[in-house]
C-alpha positions as a Markdown table, in Angstrom:
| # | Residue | x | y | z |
|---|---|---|---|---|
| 1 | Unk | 0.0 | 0.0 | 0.0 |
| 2 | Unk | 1.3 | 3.3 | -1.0 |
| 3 | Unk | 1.1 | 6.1 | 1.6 |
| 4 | Unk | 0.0 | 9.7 | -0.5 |
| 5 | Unk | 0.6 | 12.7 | 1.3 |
| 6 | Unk | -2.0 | 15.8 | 0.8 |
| 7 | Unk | -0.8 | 19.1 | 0.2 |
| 8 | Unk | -3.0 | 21.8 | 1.0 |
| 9 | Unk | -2.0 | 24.9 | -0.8 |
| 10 | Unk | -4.1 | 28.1 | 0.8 |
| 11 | Unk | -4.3 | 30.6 | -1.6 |
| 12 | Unk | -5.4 | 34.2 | -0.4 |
| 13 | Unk | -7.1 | 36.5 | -2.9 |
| 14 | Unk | -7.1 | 40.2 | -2.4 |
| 15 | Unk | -9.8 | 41.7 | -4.3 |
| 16 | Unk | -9.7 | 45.3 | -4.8 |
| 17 | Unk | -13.9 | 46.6 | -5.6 |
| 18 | Unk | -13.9 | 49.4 | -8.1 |
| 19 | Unk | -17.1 | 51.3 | -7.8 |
| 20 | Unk | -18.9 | 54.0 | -10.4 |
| 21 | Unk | -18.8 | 56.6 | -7.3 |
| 22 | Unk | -17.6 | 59.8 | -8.1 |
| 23 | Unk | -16.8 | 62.3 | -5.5 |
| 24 | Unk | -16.8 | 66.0 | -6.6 |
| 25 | Unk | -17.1 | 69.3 | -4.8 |
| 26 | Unk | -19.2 | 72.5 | -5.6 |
| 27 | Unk | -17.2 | 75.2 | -6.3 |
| 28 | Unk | -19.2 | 78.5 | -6.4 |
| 29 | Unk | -20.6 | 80.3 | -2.8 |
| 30 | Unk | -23.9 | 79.0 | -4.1 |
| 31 | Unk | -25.1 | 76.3 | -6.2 |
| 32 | Unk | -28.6 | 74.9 | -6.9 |
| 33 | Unk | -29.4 | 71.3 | -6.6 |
| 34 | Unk | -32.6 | 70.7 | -9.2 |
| 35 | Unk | -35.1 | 68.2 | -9.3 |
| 36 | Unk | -33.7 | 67.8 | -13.3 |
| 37 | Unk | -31.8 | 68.7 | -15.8 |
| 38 | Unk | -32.4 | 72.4 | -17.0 |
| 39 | Unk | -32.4 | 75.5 | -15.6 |
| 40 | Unk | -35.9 | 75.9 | -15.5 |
| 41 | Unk | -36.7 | 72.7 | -13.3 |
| 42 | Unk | -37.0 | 73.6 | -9.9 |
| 43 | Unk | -34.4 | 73.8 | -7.2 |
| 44 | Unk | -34.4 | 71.3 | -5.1 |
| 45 | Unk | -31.8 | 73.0 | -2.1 |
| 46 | Unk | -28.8 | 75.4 | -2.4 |
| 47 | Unk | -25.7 | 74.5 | -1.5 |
| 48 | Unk | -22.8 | 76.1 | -1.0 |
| 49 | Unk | -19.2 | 76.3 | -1.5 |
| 50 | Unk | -17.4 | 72.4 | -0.9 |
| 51 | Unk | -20.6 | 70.7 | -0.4 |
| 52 | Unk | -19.2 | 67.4 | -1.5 |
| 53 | Unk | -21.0 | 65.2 | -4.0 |
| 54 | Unk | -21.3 | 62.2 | -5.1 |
| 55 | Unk | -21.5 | 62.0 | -8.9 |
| 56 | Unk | -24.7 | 58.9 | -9.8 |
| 57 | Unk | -24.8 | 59.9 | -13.7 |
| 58 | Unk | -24.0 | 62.4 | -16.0 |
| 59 | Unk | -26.2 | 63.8 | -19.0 |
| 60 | Unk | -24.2 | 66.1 | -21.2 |
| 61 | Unk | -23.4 | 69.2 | -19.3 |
| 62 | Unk | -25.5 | 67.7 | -16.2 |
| 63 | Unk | -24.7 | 65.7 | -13.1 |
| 64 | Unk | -26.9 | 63.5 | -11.0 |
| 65 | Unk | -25.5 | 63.9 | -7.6 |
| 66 | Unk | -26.1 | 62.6 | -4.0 |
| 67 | Unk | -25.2 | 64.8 | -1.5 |
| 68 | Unk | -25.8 | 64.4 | 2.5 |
| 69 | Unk | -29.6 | 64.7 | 2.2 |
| 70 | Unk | -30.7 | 65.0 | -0.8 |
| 71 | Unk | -30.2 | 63.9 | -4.9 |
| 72 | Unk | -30.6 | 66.3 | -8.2 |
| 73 | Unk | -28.9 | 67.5 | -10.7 |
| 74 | Unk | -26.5 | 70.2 | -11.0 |
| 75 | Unk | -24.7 | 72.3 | -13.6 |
| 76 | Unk | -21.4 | 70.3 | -14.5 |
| 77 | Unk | -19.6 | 73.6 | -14.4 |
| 78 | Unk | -20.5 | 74.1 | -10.7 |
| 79 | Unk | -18.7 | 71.5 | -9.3 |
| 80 | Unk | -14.5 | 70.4 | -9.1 |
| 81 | Unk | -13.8 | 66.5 | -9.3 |
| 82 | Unk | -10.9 | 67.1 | -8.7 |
| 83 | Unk | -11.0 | 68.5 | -5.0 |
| 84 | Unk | -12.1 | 66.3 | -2.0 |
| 85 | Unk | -15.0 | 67.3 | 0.5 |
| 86 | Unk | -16.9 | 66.6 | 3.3 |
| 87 | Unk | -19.6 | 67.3 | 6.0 |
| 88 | Unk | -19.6 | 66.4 | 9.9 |
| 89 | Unk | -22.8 | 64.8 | 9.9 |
| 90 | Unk | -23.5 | 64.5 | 13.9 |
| 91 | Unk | -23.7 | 66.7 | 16.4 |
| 92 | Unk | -20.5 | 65.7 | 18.7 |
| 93 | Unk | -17.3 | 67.7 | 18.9 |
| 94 | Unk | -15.4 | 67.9 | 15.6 |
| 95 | Unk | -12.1 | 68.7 | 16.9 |
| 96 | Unk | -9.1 | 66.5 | 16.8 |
| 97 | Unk | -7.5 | 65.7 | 20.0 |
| 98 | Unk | -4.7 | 67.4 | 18.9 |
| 99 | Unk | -4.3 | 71.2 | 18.9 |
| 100 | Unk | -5.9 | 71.9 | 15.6 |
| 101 | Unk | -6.5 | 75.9 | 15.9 |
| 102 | Unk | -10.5 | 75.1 | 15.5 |
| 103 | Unk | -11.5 | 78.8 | 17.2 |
| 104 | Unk | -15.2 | 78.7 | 16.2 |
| 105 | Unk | -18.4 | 76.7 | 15.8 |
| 106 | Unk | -18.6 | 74.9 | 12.9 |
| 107 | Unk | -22.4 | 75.4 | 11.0 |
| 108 | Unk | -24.5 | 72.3 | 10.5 |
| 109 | Unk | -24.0 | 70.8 | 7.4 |
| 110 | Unk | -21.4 | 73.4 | 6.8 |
| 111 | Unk | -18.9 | 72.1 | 4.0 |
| 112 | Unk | -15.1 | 71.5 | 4.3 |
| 113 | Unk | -12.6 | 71.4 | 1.7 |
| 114 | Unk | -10.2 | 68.6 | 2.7 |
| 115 | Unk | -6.7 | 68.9 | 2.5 |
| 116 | Unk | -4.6 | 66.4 | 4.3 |
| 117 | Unk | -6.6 | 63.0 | 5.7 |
| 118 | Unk | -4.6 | 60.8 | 8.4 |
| 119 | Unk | -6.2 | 58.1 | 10.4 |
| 120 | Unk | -9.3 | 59.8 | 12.4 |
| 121 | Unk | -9.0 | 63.7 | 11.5 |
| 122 | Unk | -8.7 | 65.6 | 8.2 |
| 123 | Unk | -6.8 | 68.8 | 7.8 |
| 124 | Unk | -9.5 | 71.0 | 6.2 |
| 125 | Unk | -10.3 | 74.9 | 4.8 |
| 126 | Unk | -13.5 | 76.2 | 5.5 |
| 127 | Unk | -15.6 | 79.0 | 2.8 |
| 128 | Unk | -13.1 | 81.8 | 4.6 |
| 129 | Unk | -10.1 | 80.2 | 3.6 |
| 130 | Unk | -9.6 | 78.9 | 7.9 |
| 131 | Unk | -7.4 | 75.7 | 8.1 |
| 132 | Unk | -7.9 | 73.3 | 10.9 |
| 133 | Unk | -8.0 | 70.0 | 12.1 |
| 134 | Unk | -11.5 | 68.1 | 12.2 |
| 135 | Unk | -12.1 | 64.4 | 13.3 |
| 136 | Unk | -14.0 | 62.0 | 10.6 |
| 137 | Unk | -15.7 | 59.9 | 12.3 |
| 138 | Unk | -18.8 | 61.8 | 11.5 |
| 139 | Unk | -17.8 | 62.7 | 8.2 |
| 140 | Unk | -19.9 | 62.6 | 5.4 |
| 141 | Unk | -19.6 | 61.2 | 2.3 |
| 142 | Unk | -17.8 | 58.1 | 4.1 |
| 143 | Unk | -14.7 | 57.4 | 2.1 |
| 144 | Unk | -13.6 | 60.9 | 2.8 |
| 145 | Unk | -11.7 | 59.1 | 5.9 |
| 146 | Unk | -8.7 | 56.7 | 6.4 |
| 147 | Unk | -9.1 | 53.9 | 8.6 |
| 148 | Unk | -6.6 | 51.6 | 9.8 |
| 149 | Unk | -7.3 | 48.0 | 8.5 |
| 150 | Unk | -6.1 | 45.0 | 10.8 |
């Protein structure tokens, strides 16, 4: 009788998702969000500068967006793909644990152009040009954050 020996070979796959999600930022002091395409539909909510967006589809000159609350369509030429943004959705202290120079209340909803992200806080510029440290834990959309992955 010959003795066979097994071999188990465990092979890991790392799987990297790619999604259709866009993130974008509005770039003007006020932007409209419309029910539709056209500048005659109506508007849905303003938004101001960095109110970050999620692109869903685009029509022509015309984006169908997500943002924290609500989804329209905006003007394509409102908006910067190229710039990352975010809100602090909940109502606990944004500050960093570090000394971050935030002096004042941040406004609900308000929008933040980020600038640096590290694990828990973002290094962001408010519509007055402020820089400060805010933490992201709250931070809408979600993949404006790092996380540490064990």
């Amino acid at each position: 009788m010959k003795k066979t020996k097994a071999i188990f070979v465990t092979t890991i796959f790392i799987t990297t998702f790619s999604t259709s999600v866009f993130a974008a930022c509005t770039t003007k002091m006020k932007s409209y969000l419309r029910a539709a395409k056209g500048t005659k539909s109506s508007i849905i909510r303003t938004l101001p500068r960095y109110t970050p967006l999620i692109i869903e589809q685009r029509d022509n000159e015309w984006l169908k967006v997500k943002t924290h609350g609500a989804i329209g369509w905006i003007y394509h030429s409102l908006v910067d793909e190229s710039m990352q943004c975010m809100v602090i959705k909940g109502a606990s202290s944004p500050k960093c644990p570090s000394d971050n120079g935030l002096t004042h209340e941040l406004a609900h909803n308000e929008g933040l152009k980020v600038l640096k992200m590290e694990i828990g806080c973002n290094y962001v510029q408010d519509l007055w040009g402020r820089r400060f440290w805010v933490n992201n834990f709250e931070a809408w959309p979600p993949e404006i954050k790092k996380s540490l992955a064990l």
